[in-house]
C-alpha positions in Angstrom: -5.4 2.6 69.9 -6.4 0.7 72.2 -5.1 0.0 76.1 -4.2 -3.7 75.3 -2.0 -2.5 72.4 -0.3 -0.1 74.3 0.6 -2.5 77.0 2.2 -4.3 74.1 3.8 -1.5 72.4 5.3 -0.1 75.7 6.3 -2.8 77.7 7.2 -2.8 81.0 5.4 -4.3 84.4 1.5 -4.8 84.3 1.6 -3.9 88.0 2.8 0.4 86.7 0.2 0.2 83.9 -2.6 -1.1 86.1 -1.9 1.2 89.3 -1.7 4.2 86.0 -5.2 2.6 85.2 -6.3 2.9 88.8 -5.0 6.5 89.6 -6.8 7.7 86.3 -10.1 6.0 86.4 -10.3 5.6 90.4 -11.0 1.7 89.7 -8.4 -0.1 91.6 -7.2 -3.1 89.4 -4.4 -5.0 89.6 -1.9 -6.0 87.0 -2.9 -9.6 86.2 -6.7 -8.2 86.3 -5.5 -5.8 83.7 -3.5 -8.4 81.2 -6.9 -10.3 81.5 -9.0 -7.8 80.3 -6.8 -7.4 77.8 -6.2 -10.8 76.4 -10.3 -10.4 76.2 -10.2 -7.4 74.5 -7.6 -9.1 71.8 -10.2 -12.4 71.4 -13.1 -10.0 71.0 -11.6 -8.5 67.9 -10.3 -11.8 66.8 -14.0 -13.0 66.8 -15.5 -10.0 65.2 -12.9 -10.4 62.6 -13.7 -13.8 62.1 -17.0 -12.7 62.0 -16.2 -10.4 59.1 -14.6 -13.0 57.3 -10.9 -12.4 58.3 -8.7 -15.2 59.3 -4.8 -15.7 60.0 -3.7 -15.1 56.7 -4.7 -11.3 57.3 -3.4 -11.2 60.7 -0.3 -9.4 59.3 1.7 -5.6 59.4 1.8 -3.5 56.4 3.8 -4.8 54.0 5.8 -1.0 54.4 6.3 -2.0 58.0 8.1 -4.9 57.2 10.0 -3.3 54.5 11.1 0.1 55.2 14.1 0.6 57.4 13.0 2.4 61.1 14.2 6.5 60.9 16.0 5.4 64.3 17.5 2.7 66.3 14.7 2.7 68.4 12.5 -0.5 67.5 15.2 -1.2 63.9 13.6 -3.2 61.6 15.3 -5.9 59.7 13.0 -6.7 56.9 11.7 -10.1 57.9 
């Protein structure tokens, strides 16, 4: 998984991921630097999947994602 995803997954302020980012790598970025390379991260893989031949119509979960009820309350799903 990638870093984009897990800012996306985890939520919270760009500004903790990116000075996480920083401390790690010892590259000091800030947290609208860091949504950037992100969002471009996110439009490379849309243009490699258009590439491949994907278009919106794939851009969907697992159909057992959207189905199955969550094993906690945490992140409950309602079925769409």
């Amino acid at each position: 998984m990638e870093f984009s995803s897990l800012l996306v997954l985890l939520g919270g302020k760009p500004e903790f991921w990116a000075s996480l980012l920083s401390t790690v790598t010892g590259k000091i970025i800030s947290g609208p630097e860091l949504l950037k390379a992100a969002e471009r991260v996110i439009n490379m893989e849309r243009m490699i999947n258009a590439k491949l031949g994907f278009d919106r119509k794939n851009n969907t979960l697992l159909k057992r994602l959207l189905t199955e009820p969550s094993p906690n309350s945490r992140g409950a799903r309602t079925g769409c």
